[in-house]
C-alpha positions in Angstrom: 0.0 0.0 0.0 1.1 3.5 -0.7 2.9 5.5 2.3 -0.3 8.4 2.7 2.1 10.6 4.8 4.4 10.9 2.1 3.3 13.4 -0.4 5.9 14.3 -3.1 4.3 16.4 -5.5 1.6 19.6 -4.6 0.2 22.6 -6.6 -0.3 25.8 -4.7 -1.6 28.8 -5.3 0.7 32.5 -4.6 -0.2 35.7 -4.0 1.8 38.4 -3.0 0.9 41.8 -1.3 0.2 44.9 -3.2 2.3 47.8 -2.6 1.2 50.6 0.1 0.3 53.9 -1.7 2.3 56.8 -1.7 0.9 59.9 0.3 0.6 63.4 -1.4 0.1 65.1 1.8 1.4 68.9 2.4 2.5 69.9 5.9 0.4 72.5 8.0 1.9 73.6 10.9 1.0 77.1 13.1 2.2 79.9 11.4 2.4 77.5 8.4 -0.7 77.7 6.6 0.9 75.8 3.2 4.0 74.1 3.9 5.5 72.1 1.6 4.9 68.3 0.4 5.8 65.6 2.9 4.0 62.7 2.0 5.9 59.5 2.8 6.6 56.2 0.7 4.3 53.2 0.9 5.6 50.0 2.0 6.6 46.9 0.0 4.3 43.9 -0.4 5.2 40.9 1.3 7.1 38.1 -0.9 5.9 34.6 -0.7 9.5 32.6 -0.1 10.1 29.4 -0.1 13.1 28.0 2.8 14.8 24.9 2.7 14.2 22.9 6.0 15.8 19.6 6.8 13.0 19.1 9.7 10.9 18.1 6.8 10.9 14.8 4.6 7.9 15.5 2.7 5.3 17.9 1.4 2.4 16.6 3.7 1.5 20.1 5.7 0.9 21.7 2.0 -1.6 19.2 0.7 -4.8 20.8 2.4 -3.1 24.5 2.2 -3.9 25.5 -1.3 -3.7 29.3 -1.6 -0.9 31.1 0.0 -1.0 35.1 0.8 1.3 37.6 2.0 0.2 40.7 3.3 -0.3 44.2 1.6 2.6 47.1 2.5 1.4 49.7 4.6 0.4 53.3 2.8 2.6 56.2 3.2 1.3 58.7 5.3 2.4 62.6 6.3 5.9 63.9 7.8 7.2 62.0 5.2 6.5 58.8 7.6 7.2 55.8 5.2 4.4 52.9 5.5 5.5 49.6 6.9 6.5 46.9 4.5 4.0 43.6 4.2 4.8 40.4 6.5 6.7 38.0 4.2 5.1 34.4 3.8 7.6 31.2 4.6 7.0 28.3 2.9 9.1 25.6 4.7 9.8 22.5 2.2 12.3 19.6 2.7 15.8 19.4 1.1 16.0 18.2 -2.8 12.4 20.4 -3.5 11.8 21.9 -7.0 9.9 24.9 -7.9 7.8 24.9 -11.4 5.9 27.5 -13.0 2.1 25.9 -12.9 1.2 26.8 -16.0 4.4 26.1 -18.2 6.0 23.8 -16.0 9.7 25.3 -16.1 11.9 24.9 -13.3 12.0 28.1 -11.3 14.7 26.8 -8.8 15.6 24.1 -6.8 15.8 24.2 -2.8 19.2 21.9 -1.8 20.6 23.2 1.7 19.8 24.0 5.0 18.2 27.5 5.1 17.8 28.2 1.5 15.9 30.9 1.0 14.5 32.1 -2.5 11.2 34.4 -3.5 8.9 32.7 -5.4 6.5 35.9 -5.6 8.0 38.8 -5.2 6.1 41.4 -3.5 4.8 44.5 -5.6 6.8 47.9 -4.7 5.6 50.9 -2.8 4.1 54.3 -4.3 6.4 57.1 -4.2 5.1 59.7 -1.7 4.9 63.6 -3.0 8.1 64.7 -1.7 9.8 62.2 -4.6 8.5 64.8 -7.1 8.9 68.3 -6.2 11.7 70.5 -7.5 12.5 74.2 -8.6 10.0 74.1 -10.7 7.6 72.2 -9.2 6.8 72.9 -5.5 3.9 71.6 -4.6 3.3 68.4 -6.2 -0.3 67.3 -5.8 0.1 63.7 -7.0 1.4 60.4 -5.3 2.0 57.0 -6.7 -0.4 54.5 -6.2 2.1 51.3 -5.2 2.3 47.8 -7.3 -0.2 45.2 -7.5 1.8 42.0 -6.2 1.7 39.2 -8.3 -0.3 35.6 -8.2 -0.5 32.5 -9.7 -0.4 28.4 -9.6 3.2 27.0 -8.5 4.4 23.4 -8.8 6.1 21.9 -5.8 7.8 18.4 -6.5 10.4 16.3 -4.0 13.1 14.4 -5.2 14.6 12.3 -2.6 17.9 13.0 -1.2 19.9 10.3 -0.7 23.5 8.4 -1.3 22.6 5.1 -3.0 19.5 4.8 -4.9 18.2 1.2 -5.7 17.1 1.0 -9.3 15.1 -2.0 -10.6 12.0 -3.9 -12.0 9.1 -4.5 -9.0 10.0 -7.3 -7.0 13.2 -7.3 -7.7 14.2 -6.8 -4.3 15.3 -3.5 -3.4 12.8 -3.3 -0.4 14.2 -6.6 1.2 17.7 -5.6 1.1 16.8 -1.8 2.7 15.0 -3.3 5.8 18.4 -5.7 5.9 21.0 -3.4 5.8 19.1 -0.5 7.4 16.0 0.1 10.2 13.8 0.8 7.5 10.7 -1.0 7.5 9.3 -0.9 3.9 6.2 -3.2 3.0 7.5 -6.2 1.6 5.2 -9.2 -0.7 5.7 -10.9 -3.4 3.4 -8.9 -5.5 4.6 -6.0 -7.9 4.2 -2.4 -7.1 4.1 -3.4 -3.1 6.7 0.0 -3.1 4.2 2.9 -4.4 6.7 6.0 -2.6 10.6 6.0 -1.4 11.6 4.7 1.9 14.5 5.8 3.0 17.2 4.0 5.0 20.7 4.8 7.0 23.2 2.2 5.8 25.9 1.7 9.0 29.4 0.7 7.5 32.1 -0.8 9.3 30.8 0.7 12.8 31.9 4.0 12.4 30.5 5.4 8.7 27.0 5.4 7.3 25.1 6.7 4.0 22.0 6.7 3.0 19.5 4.5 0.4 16.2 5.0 -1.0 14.4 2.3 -2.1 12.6 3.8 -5.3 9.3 2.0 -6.5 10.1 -0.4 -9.2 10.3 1.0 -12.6 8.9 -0.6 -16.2 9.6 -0.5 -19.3 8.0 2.3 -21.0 8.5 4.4 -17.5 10.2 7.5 -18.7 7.2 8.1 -21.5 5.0 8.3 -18.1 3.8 5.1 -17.9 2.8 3.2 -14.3 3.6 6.5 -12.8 6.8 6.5 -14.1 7.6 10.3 -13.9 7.0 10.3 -10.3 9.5 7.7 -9.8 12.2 8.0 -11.9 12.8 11.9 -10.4 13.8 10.6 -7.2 16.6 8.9 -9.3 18.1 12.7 -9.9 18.9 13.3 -6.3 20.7 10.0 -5.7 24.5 10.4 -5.4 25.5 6.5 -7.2 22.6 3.8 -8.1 23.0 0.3 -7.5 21.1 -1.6 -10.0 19.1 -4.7 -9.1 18.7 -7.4 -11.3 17.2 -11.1 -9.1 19.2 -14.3 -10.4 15.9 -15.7 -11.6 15.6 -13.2 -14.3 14.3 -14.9 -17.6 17.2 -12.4 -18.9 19.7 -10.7 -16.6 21.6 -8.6 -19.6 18.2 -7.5 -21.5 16.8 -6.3 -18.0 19.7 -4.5 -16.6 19.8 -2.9 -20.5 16.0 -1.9 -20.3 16.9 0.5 -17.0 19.4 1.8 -18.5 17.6 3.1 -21.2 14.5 4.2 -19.6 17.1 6.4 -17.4 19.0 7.6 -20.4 15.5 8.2 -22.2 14.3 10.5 -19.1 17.6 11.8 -18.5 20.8 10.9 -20.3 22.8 12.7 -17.4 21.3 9.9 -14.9 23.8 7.4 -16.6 26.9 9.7 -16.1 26.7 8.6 -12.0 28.4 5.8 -10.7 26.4 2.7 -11.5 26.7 -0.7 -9.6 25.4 -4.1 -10.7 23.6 -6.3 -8.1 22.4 -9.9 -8.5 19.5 -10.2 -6.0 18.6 -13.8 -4.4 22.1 -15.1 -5.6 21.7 -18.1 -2.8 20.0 -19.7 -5.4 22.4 -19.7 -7.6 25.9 -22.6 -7.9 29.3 -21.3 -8.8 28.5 -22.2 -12.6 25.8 -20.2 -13.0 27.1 -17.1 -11.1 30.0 -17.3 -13.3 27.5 -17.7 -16.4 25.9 -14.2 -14.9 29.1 -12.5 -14.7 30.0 -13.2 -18.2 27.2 -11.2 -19.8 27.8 -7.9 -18.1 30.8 -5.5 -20.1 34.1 -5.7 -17.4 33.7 -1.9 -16.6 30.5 -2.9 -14.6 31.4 -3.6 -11.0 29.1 -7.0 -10.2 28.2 -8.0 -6.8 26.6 -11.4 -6.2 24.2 -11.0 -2.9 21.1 -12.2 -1.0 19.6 -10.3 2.0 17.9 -12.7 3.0 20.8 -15.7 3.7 22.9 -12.0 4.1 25.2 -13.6 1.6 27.4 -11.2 0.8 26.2 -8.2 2.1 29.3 -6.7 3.6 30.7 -7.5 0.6 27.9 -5.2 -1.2 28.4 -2.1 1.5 32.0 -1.9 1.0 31.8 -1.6 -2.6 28.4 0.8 -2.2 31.0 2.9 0.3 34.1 2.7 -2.3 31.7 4.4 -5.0 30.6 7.1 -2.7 34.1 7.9 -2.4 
């Protein structure tokens, strides 16, 4: 069953304040019947900003909270007193979220670190008050500016998982058994396809003193990066991932042809996605004799690094984070 607390992908709607209107007042003071202008400024609207948080894994407090406003800037006023700019609106979102325009879908940004902070509507300016305008020639100045409208409009938030290692492979090939072996993650595990519908995310210890991270991304199929069986929102969590360790299970009908098809449904959705570090793993190799893991190794060019495991015998596994940990490196 699909994770319902973890929400990856939300469209929102921003608007931010309107620029305070200038004043065009004239000081009157005793003994000063018609003073010159002294109207003040009006304040800036307030931006809508979106700010990296790691205290968040996932865009669940946005899902019910639609349409986003920041306040309007405060008018100017006389004494040249300058109105008060609008409250900005914080948007907290978790590390590795993206920004799209909702109507044309183009990136606007991405959010990576801690504190990140970048305006996603910017807040119209303030009216100029009258004492902008008067000069030599013109002394009193009747006239103020009237400040900006702010600006509104559909946004795109999508989450792409941060994480080390990313597990790449077919459904039930085996990526959430070995994350609840070499991790505390508890993802749903059955032998049914599709029992992974969102990431899980696990912390890998190595050798005691080291860790890393792996997401366990829901199994991709061929045809994935033309959209199909949600394949989008799946193989974008890929782009995040610092080295993927490819599963392919020893009782594949054809280990080469499979390990080929993920390839090329990564290079197809992003060709970049193949310049990372790629590992191969044999899932469920306990099944396997000596003959036929050599027959396996055979098929696979020499440049791919081949590890022969099962998690659930735990053949091998040590084996598999040492060379997970060398390709971090």
């Amino acid at each position: 069953m699909s994770n319902p607390n973890f929400i990856d992908y939300v469209k929102i709607y921003c608007a931010s304040g309107h620029g305070g209107q200038g004043s065009a007042h004239f000081y009157r003071g005793r003994g000063i019947p018609k003073g010159g202008p002294d109207g003040g400024d009006g304040g800036r609207g307030g931006h809508v900003i979106i700010r990296g948080s790691s205290n968040f894994w996932t865009l669940l407090h946005l899902k019910f909270k639609k349409h986003i406003k920041a306040e309007r800037g405060g008018n100017g006023s006389r004494g040249d007193r300058h109105g008060s700019d609008g409250d900005d609106v914080y948007i907290d979102v978790p590390l590795g979220t993206v920004a799209r325009n909702g109507e044309t879908h183009d990136i606007l940004f991405e959010i990576t670190e801690e504190g990140q902070e970048v305006i996603l509507v910017r807040g119209g300016k303030g009216g100029l008050g009258n004492t902008n305008f008067k000069s030599s020639t013109n002394q009193t100045p009747r006239y103020a500016q009237p400040g900006e409208e702010g600006t509104e409009g559909w946004c795109i938030l999508e989450l792409k998982v941060l994480a080390d290692i990313g597990l790449v492979g077919f459904p039930n090939a085996g990526k959430s058994t070995l994350l609840s072996v070499v991790s505390a993650a508890k993802p749903e595990i059955a032998n049914y396809p599709f029992t992974t519908l969102t990431p899980n995310l696990g912390m890998v210890q190595h050798r005691g003193h080291t860790s890393f991270v792996m997401a366990d991304i829901p199994g991709i199929i061929e045809g994935a990066s033309e959209g199909k069986g949600l394949g989008h929102r799946f193989l974008r969590h890929i782009e995040r991932n610092s080295a993927l360790l490819f599963l392919v299970p020893s009782d594949s009908d054809d280990h080469l042809k499979e390990f080929d098809i993920l390839k090329e449904e990564l290079r197809l959705y992003n060709p970049d996605l193949l310049d990372k570090k790629v590992i191969l793993g044999i899932s469920k190799s306990d099944l396997l004799d000596d003959e036929l893991t050599q027959e396996i190794h055979s098929l696979f060019p020499k440049e791919i690094e081949v590890v022969f495991f099962s998690a659930v015998s735990q053949q091998n596994i040590a084996q598999l984070k040492d060379t997970l940990w060398n390709a971090l490196q």
